[in-house]
Structure formats: C-alpha cells, structure tokens
C-alpha positions in Angstrom: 0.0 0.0 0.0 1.4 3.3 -1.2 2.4 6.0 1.8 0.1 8.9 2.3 1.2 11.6 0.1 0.3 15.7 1.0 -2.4 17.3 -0.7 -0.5 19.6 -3.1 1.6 16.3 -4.6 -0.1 16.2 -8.1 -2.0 12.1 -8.9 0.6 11.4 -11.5 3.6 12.6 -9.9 5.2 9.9 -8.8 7.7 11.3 -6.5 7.2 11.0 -2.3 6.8 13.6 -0.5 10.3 15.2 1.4 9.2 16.8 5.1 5.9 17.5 6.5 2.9 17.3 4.9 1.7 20.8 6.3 5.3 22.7 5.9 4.0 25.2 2.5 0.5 25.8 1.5 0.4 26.7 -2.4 -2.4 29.1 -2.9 -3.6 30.1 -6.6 -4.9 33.4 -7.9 -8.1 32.5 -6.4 -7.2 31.9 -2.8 -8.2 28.0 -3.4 -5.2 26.5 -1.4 -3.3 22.8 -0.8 -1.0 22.5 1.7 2.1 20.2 1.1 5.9 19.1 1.7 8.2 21.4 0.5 8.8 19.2 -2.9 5.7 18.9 -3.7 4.5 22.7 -3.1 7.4 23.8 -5.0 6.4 21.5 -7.9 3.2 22.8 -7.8 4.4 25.9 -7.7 6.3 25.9 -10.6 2.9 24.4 -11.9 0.7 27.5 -11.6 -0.1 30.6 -12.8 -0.1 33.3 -10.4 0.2 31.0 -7.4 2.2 31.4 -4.0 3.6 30.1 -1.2 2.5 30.8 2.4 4.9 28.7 5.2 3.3 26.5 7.5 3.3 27.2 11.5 6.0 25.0 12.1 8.1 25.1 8.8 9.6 29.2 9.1 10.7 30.0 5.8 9.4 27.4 3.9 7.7 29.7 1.4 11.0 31.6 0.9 12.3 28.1 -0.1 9.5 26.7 -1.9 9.4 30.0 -4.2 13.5 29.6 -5.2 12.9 25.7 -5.6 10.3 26.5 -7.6 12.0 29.2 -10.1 14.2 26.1 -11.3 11.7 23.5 -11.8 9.5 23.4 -15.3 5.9 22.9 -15.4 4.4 19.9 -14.6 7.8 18.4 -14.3 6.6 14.0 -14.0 5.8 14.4 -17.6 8.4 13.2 -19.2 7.2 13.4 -23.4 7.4 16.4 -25.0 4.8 19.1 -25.4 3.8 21.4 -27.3 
C-alpha cells in the first residue's frame, strides 16, 4: 500500500513527499489552497499561474524556499514526453 502523500503532490507525480505534509501551503490566484511538503509545493508551484507560497506554522521559511525551488523546476515536471 502506497504511503500517504500531502495534498499539493499532483495524482501522476510519482515522486514521495520530502518533510511534513503541512510545511508550505500553495495558494492560486483564487485563494483556493493545498498544503504540502516542500517538494511537492514547490512543484506545484512551478505548476501554476499566479500562485504562491505561504509557510506553514511549524516550517519558518518554507515559502522563501518553496518559491526559489520552484524558479528552477519546469511545469508539470513528472511528464516526461514532449509538449507542445
């Protein structure tokens, strides 16, 4: 049985998570949030339009890191085929 995974770790991603589960929450231009690992948010982040990082209450700095992981990560970076 696969581990528990945080919310913001995308279905076909198929990376684990790195940290706790609660450490970033990703929010988009909406306000609709997912909290997550700092992997995972930072994928997401890298995912979305407009979105950003708000640390959790026991990760300080988390979003600082989350938003500099994410400048170096592509889109929706577990698909590996190209697209166009």
């Amino acid at each position: 049985m696969p581990a528990e995974r945080c919310r913001a770790a995308h279905p076909d991603d198929p990376t684990p998570c790195v940290g706790p589960h609660d450490a970033v929450l990703i929010l988009d231009r909406n306000n609709h949030g997912a909290d997550g690992c700092e992997h995972h948010g930072a994928r997401l982040l890298a995912s979305l339009d407009g979105g950003r990082p708000v640390s959790g209450p026991t990760s300080p700095g988390a979003a600082i890191r989350v938003h500099k992981a994410a400048g170096s990560i592509r889109p929706f970076p577990w698909i590996t085929t190209n697209r166009t």
